[in-house]
N, C-alpha and C positions, 0 to 999 in steps of 0.2 A: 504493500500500500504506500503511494508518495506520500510521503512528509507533507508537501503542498498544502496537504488538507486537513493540516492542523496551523499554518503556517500566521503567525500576523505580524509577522516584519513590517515594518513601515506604518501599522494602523495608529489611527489617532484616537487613545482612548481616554474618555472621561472617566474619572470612578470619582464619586460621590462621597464626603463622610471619609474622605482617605488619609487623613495624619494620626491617625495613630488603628490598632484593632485591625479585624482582617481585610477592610478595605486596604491601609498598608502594606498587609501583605499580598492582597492579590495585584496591588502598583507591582511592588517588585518581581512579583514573578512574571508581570508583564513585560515589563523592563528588560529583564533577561533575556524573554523570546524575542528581545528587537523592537519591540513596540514604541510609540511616542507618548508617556502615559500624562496626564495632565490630573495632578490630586486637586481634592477642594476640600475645603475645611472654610470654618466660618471667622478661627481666627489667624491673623495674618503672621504673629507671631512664631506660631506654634508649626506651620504649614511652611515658613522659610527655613525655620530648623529641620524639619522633614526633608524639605528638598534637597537641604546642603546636605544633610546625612546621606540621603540615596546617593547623592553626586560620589563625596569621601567613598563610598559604595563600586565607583563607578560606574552608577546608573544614572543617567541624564535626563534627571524626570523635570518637567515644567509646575505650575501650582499656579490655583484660579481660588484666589478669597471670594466668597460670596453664600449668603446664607440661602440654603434651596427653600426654605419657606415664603422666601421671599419673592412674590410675582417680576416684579419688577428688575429688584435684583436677578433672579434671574435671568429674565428678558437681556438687558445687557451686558451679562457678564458670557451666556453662550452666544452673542448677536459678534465679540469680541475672540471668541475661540478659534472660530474659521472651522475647516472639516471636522465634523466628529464621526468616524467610523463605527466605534464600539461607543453605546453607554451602558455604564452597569452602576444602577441606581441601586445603594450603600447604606446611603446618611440613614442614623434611625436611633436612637436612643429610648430606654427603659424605664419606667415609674410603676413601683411595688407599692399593691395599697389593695385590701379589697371592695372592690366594686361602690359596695354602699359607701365609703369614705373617701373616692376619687373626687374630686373637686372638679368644674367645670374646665377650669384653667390647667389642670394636669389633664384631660381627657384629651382638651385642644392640642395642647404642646404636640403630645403623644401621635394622634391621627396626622399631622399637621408634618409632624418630620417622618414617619415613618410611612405616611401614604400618600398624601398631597403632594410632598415635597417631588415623586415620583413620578405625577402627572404633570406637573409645572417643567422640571426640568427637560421630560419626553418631549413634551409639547413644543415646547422650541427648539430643542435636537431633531425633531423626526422630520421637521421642513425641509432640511439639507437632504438628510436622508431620501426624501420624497422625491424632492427634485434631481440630486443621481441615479434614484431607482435603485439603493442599495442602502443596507445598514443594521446595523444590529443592537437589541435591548436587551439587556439582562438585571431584571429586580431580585436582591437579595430578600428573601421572603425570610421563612423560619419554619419549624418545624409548628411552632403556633399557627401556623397559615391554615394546619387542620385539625390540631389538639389544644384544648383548656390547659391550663394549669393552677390552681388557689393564686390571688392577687398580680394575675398576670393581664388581669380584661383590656383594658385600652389598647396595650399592645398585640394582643391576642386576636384584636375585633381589626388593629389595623394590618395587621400582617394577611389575618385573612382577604379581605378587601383589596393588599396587594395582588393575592395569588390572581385573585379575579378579573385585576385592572391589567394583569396580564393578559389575561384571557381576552377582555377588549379591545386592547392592542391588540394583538395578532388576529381578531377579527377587524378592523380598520385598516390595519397599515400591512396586512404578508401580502395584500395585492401588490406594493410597491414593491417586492422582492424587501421586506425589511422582517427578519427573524425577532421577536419578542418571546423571551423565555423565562424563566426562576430559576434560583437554587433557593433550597431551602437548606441552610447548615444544621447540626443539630448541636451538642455541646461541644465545644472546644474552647484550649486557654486561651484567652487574653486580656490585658491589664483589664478589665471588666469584670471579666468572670474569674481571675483570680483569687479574692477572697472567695470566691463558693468553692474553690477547686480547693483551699486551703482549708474549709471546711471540713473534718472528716465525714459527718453527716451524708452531708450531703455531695460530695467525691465518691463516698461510697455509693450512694444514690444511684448517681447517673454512673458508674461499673457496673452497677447490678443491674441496670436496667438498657443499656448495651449491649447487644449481644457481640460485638467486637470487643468489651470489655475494658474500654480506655475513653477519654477524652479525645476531641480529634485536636489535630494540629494545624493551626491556620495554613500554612503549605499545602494541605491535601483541600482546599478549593481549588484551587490554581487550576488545574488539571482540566477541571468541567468547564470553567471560567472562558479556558483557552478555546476547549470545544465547542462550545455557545459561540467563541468570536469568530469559527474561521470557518471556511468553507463545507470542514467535517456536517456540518449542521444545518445543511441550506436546507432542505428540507423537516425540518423540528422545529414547531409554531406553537407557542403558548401552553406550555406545556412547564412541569416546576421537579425539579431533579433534587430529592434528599438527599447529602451526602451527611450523612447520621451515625454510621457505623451500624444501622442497621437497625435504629432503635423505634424506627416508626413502621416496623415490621413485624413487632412485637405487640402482644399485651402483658 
C-alpha cells in the first residue's frame, strides 16, 4: 500500500485549544509528518512559549491567538490564516458539578467552548474548503459523546451534540469533497487528568474498567488524526472513531 495515503506533507492544519493537552500533542505529531500546523490558544503568552518550544523541538509550528467562542474573533483571525487544509476542532474544557447545582453561567461557558466554538470556527474554514472542493474536519468528541457519567452533564450534553454537529457536517459539506469526522479519546494523561491519574481510586477505576488495562497516551491519537487528514479516508463521512482502549466496548 503507498505511503501516499497517509501522506500530509505540506497540509495546513489548524488544531484548536493547542498549547498545552492532546491538542499539543497531536500539533507535534503533525509536525513531524511534515505538516504546516498553526496552534491557537486564547492566551498569547502561553501559545509563544509553545511555539518557541516546538521550534527548540525542531518543529516549525506557526500560533493564531484568538478565543473560538468568539464570533467575530473568529471571523478575523481564520479571514487572516489563508488555506486551511485540515481543521481539527480541540478547544473544550470541563466543569464538575451535579446537574441541579450547574449555574446558568457554567452551563454557557461549557456548551459555548466545547460545541459552538466548533461551529463558528467550521463555519468560516469550510468556505475555503468549498471553494477548492476539498478539505477536511475532524471534532474531538469524547467518549461522553455517548455515555453519562455523575457531575459530568454540561459536558456530556455538549460533547454529545458534537458527535451530531458532525453528523450535519458531513451531511452539508461531503458534497464538496470535504471529509467531516470525530475521534472520541477515552482516558489518557495529561496535565488535566493528572491528578485523577494520581488518584488511586480512581487510576484504579479507569484499569479496571479498560479492557486494555492502562490509561492511553496522548501519542496514540496521532495515528487516527493523520488518517482523518489524508487521502486514506476520502471516502469516511461523519462518522466518530473511539480510541478508548476498548472501554466503550465494554459494560
Amino acid at each position: 500500500m503507498s505511503m501516499q495515503l497517509f501522506d500530509v506533507m505540506g497540509k495546513r492544519v489548524l488544531i484548536t485549544g493547542s498549547s498545552g493537552g492532546l491538542g499539543l500533542e497531536l500539533a507535534r505529531g503533525f509536525l513531524k509528518q511534515g505538516a504546516i500546523v498553526i496552534l491557537n490558544g486564547r492566551s498569547l503568552q502561553k501559545l509563544e512559549d509553545v511555539v518557541a518550544s516546538l521550534r527548540n523541538e525542531g518543529l516549525d509550528a506557526l500560533g493564531s491567538c484568538f478565543d473560538v467562542t468568539d464570533k467575530e474573533g473568529v471571523k478575523a483571525a481564520v479571514a487572516g490564516l489563508g488555506r486551511i487544509d485540515v481543521l481539527i476542532n480541540n478547544a473544550g474544557i470541563q466543569r464538575r458539578a451535579s446537574l441541579e447545582d450547574v449555574s446558568d453561567e457554567i452551563w454557557d461557558e461549557v456548551v459555548r467552548t466545547n460545541l459552538t466554538s466548533a461551529f463558528l470556527v467550521a463555519r468560516e474554514v469550510v468556505r475555503g474548503m468549498i471553494e477548492r472542493k476539498e478539505g477536511k474536519i475532524i471534532n474531538i468528541c469524547s467518549l461522553m459523546s455517548d455515555f453519562g457519567r455523575t457531575t459530568t452533564g454540561p459536558y456530556t450534553a455538549a460533547k454529545g451534540g458534537l458527535k451530531m454537529l458532525t453528523k450535519a457536517m458531513c451531511a452539508d459539506w461531503s458534497r464538496h469533497n470535504i471529509q467531516v469526522n470525530a475521534i472520541g479519546p477515552g482516558y489518557f494523561i495529561t496535565e488535566m487528568t493528572r491528578p485523577l491519574a494520581d488518584n488511586p481510586t480512581f487510576d484504579g477505576w479507569v484499569k479496571s474498567r479498560t479492557p486494555a488495562g492502562r490509561w492511553g497516551d496522548p501519542s496514540e491519537l496521532v495515528g487516527v488524526a493523520i488518517f482523518l487528514s489524508a487521502a486514506s479516508s476520502s471516502f469516511i463521512d461523519g462518522q466518530i472513531i473511539y480510541v478508548d482502549g476498548g472501554m466503550s466496548s465494554v459494560l
